[in-house]
N, C-alpha and C positions, 0 to 999 in steps of 0.2 A: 241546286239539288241537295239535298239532305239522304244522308249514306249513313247506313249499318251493321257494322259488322259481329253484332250477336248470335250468338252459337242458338243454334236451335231448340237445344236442352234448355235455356234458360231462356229461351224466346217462349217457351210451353209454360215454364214457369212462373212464367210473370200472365203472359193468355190466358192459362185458367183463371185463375184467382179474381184477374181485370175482368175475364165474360161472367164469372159468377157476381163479381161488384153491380153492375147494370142490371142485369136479371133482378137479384134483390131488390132493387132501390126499385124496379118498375113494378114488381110484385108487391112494394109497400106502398108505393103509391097507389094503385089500383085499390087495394083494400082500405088504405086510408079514404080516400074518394068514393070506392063504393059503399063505406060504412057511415060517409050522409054526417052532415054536423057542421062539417068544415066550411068557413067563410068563401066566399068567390076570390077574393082577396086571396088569401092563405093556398088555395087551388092551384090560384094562377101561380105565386109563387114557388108553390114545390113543382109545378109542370116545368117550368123554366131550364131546370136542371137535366128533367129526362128527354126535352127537346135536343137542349145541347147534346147528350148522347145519342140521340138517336141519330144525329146529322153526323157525330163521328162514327156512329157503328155504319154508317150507309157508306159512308167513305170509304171507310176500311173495307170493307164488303167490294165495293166496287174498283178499290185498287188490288184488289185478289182476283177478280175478275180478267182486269188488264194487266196480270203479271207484272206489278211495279215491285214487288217485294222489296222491300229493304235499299229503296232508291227513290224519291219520292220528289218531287217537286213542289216547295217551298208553300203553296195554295194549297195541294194536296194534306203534307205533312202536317199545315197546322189546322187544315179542316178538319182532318181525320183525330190524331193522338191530342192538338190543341183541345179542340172539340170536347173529345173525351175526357183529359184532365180536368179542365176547368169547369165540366157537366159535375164529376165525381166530387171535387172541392166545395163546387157552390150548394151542391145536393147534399153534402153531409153538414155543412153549415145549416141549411135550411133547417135540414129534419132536427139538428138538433137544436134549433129553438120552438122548433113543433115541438120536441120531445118535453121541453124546458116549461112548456104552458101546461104539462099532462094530459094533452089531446091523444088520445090510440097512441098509447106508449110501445105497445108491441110491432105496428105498424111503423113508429118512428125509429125504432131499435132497429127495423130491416131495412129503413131510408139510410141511417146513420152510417149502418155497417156496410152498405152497396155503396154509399158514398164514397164511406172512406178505401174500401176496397177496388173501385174505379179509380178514383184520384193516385192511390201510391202504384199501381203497375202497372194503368195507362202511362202515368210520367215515369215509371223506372223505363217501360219502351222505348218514352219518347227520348228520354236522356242519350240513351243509345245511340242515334241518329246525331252526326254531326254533319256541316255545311261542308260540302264539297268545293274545295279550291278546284278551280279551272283556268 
């Protein structure tokens, strides 16, 4: 089991910031995609990243659900905040070599900045969470 003892105040603090990171990055994909140009190749690779999230927002969603708060079992934890982090990491690497070609630069600026705003406070969460000796 992985256990946490973060104060709530900075459990919101780190929450905002990480729900606005995913929103962004899905809002710039959708525009990036809806605005037509971008290779199949290119597609699939920035959808990659919002997959990953979306399987850790489900998680998390569904361990809110089941009152696990801040006690998570190991499959859990890294489906959920793993998920998250490494969606947010790979998603702002991505956009920014979308951004790097000058494809929808505006579009890549809201991948870049969801990225990197998933990646640092989904992982400052997940940091929180240590393995429970038993």
């Amino acid at each position: 089991m992985y256990v946490s003892q973060i104060k709530d105040a900075l459990w919101w603090a780190y929450d905002i910031p990480g729900n606005i990171g995913w929103i962004l990055y899905f809002v710039g994909l959708g525009r990036y995609l809806a605005k037509g140009g971008a290779s199949v190749s290119t597609a699939i690779l920035l959808a990659i990243p919002a997959v990953a999230m979306l399987i850790g927002i489900a998680e998390l969603v569904s361990e809110r659900i089941c009152k696990l708060d801040r006690r998570l079992p190991a499959v859990r934890f890294w489906r959920g905040f793993g998920a998250l982090t490494i969606g947010g990491a790979l998603g702002a690497i991505l956009s920014a070599v979308t951004l790097r070609s000058n494809v929808s630069a505006g579009n890549g600026i809201l991948m870049l900045t969801g990225g990197l705003l998933c990646f640092v406070f989904a992982g400052l969460i997940a940091v929180s969470f240590k393995m429970e000796r038993v």
